[in-house]
Structure formats: structure tokens, C-alpha cells
C-alpha positions in Angstrom: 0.0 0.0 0.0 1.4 3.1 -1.2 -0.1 6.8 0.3 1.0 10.1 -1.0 0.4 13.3 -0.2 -0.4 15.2 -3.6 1.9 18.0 -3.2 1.9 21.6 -4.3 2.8 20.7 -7.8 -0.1 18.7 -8.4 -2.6 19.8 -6.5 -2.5 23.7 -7.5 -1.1 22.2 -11.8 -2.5 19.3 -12.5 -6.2 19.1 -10.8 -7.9 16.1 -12.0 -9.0 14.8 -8.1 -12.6 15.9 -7.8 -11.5 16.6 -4.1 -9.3 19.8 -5.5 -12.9 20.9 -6.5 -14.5 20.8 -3.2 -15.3 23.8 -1.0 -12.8 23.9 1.9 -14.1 24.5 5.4 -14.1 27.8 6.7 -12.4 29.6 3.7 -15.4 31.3 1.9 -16.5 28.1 0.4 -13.9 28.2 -2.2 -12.2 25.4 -3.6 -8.9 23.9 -2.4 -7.2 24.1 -5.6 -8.5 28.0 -5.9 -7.1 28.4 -2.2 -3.9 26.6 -2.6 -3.0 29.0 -5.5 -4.2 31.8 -4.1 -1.2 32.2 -1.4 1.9 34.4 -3.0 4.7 32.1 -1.9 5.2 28.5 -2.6 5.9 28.2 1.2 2.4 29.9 2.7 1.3 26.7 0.2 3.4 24.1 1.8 1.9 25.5 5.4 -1.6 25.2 4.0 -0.6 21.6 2.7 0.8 20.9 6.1 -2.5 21.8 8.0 -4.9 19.8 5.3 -3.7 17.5 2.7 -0.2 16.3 4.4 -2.1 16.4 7.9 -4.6 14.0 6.7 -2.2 11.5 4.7 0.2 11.5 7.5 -2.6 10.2 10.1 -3.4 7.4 7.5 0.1 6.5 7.0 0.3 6.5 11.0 -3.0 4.7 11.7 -2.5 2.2 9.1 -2.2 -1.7 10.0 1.3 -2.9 9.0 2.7 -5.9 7.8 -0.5 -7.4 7.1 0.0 -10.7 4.8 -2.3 -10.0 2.7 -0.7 -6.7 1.3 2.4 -5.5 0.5 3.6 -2.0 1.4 5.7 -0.4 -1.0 7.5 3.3 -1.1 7.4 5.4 -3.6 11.0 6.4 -3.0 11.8 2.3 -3.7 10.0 1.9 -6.9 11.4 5.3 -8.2 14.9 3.8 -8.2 13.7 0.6 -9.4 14.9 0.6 -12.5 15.7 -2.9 -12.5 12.3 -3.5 -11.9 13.4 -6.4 -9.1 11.1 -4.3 -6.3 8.6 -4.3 -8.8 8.8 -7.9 -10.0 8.8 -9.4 -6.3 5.0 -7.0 -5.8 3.8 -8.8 -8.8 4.7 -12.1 -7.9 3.1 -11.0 -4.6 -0.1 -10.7 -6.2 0.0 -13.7 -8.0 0.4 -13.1 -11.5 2.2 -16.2 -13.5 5.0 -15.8 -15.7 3.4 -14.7 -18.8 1.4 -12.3 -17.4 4.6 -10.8 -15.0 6.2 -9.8 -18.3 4.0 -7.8 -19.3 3.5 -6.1 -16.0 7.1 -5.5 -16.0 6.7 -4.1 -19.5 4.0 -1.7 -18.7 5.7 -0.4 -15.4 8.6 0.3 -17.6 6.5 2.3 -20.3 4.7 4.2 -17.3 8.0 4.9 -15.3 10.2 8.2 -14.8 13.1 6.2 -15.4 11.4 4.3 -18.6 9.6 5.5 -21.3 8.2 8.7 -19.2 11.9 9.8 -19.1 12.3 13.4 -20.7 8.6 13.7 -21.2 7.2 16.5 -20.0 4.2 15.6 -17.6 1.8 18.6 -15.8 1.6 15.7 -12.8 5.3 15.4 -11.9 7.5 18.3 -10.8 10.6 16.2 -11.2 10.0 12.9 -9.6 13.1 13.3 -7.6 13.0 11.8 -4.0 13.5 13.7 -1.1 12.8 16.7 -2.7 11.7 18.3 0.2 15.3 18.4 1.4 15.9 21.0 -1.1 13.0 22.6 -0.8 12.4 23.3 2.7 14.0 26.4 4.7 15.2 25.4 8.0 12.5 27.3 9.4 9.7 25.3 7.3 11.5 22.5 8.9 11.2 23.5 12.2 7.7 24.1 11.4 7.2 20.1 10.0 8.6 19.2 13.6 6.2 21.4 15.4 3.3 19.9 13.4 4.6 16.5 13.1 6.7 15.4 15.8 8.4 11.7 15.0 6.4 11.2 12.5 9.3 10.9 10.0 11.0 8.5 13.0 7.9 6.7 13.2 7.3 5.9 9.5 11.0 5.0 9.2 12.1 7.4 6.7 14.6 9.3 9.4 16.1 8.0 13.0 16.2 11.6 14.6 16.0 14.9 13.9 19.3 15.6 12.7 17.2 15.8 9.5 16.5 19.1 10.0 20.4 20.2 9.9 19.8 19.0 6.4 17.7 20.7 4.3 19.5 23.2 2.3 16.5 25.4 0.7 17.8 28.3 2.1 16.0 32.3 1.5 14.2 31.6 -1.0 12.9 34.5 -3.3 9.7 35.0 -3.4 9.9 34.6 0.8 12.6 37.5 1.0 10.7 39.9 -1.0 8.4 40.1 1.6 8.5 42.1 4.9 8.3 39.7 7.6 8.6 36.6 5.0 7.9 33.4 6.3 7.6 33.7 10.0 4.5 36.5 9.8 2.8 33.6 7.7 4.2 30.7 10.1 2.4 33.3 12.9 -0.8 33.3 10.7 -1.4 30.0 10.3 0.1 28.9 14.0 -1.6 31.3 15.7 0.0 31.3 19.5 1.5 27.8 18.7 4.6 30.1 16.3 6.0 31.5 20.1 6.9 28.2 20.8 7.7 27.3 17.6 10.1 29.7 17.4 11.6 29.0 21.3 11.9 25.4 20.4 13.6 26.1 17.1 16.6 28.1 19.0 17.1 25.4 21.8 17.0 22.4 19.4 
């Protein structure tokens, strides 16, 4: 079982979900793709993400039942660097699928992959298809804000084993934050409310 969050890329480009259409709660009964790109910054988006989208595919990730024998729990990061296609053949042998058939499931991954036939392509879905993007991406403030939001969660689901991660990203001042005034802490301190104060005490003493 694979779960996702959408990401800002998709879910303010690409907009097929019929959920991107819905009115969102308490924001004028617009949609959440209209809301999403509403925000100047790409980083007030990956706050707004991080309160809805990311919020709710995190607590499914967290809630789920593992290592249930009757599925088989793959990661995205795994089958993006599968170009082998050995992760890939042992989930369809999982699901039972004879020989015959296995080749072409192996063929059709291939045609459908970033590394395959999709290489190059230009596709309104994928940003880049690169993982750990978010490494690049995030400020260490954003970072700090993830932690805040999110504590362990990246411990608990086995993708870091501390917090050291956040010594890590490198998206440093990005432009569109430093053009504004207060940048990204007087949105941090919109969204976070009274929560940012201790945010922001926890970030220094970490």
C-alpha cells in the first residue's frame, strides 16, 4: 500500500481529483485548488498543505495496519529507483500473477516509469520525480515548522532516525519569501496562531 500526499505541484497544476474541487471548510467556500494557489509564496502553500492534505495522509500513513500478509507495502522512493524493476517484479509475484502475465506487468511499469519510457517527457503531474525533494525545498524554518506539526512522524514511519534531518535541508531564503516584509515567520504566525511563540523558542534550543 502506497499513500501520498499530492503535493503543491499537483494539486495547484495538475487538478484532475474531484476533491481539489470541493469547497474547503471555513475559507469562503472556495475550492482547495483556488485556495492553494491563491497564497503568493510557494511556502504559505506548503503550510496550508501541512494543516490539510499532508495532515490528513500523514494520520493514515500513521493509523495504518502494517505488515498485514495479505498486502504489500511499497514506497514510492523504492519503486522510483527501481529501474531494474526487481522491487517491482517481487510486488507482482506478490499478487500472483504467472510468468506470462509478469512480463508484461514489467513491461507496462517500464512504459509508465520516470526512469522508462516517461523519461524526458514533459508531464503537468510530476514536478521532477526526484526523491527527497523536500530536502531541497524546505528552509530550516519550514523545517522546524514540519517538527512542530509532526513530531516523529518521520522517526515513526522509518524514513529518518532523529532529527538531525532538519540540519539538512539546504533550501535556504528563497525569493519569493525575502521579498516580503516579515517573510515566512509573519505567515508561520498566521497559520500557528500562539503555537509560532513556541515554535520559534523550540527552534533556537534544538
Amino acid at each position: 500500500m502506497i499513500l501520498f500526499s499530492a503535493g503543491i505541484r499537483s494539486c495547484s497544476a495538475a487538478a484532475n481529483e474531484s476533491w481539489l474541487h470541493e469547497p474547503v471548510p471555513g475559507y469562503d467556500n472556495i475550492t482547495y485548488q483556488r485556495r492553494l494557489n491563491a497564497f503568493e509564496t510557494r511556502y504559505e502553500q506548503y503550510v496550508f498543505e501541512m494543516e490539510n492534505s499532508t495532515d490528513s495522509t500523514l494520520r493514515d500513513m500513521q493509523g495504518w495496519q502494517y505488515d498485514r500478509a495479505n498486502c504489500f507495502e511499497a514506497r514510492y522512493e523504492d519503486l522510483r529507483q527501481d529501474s531494474q524493476m526487481a522491487y517491482w517484479s517481487k510486488i507482482i509475484d506478490f499478487l500472483g500473477f504467472e510468468a506470462a502475465e509478469q512480463l508484461v506487468c514489467r513491461q507496462r511499469f517500464w512504459e509508465h516509469s520516470l526512469f522508462g519510457s516517461l523519461s524526458g517527457r514533459g508531464h503537468s503531474h510530476v514536478r521532477s520525480g526526484d526523491v527527497a525533494q523536500w530536502k531541497r525545498e524546505f528552509t530550516p524554518e519550514l523545517a522546524q515548522a514540519f517538527r512542530w506539526k509532526f513530531p516523529k512522524v518521520l522517526n515513526a514511519l522509518g524514513y529518518e532516525p532523529d532529527d538531525r534531518w532538519i540540519s539538512q535541508v539546504n533550501g535556504g531564503t528563497s525569493m519569493d519569501t525575502a521579498a516580503r516584509p516579515d517573510g515566512l515567520a509573519a505567515m508561520m504566525r498566521r497559520f500557528f496562531g500562539q503555537h509560532w511563540e513556541r515554535l520559534k523558542v523550540s527552534g533556537r534550543s534544538a
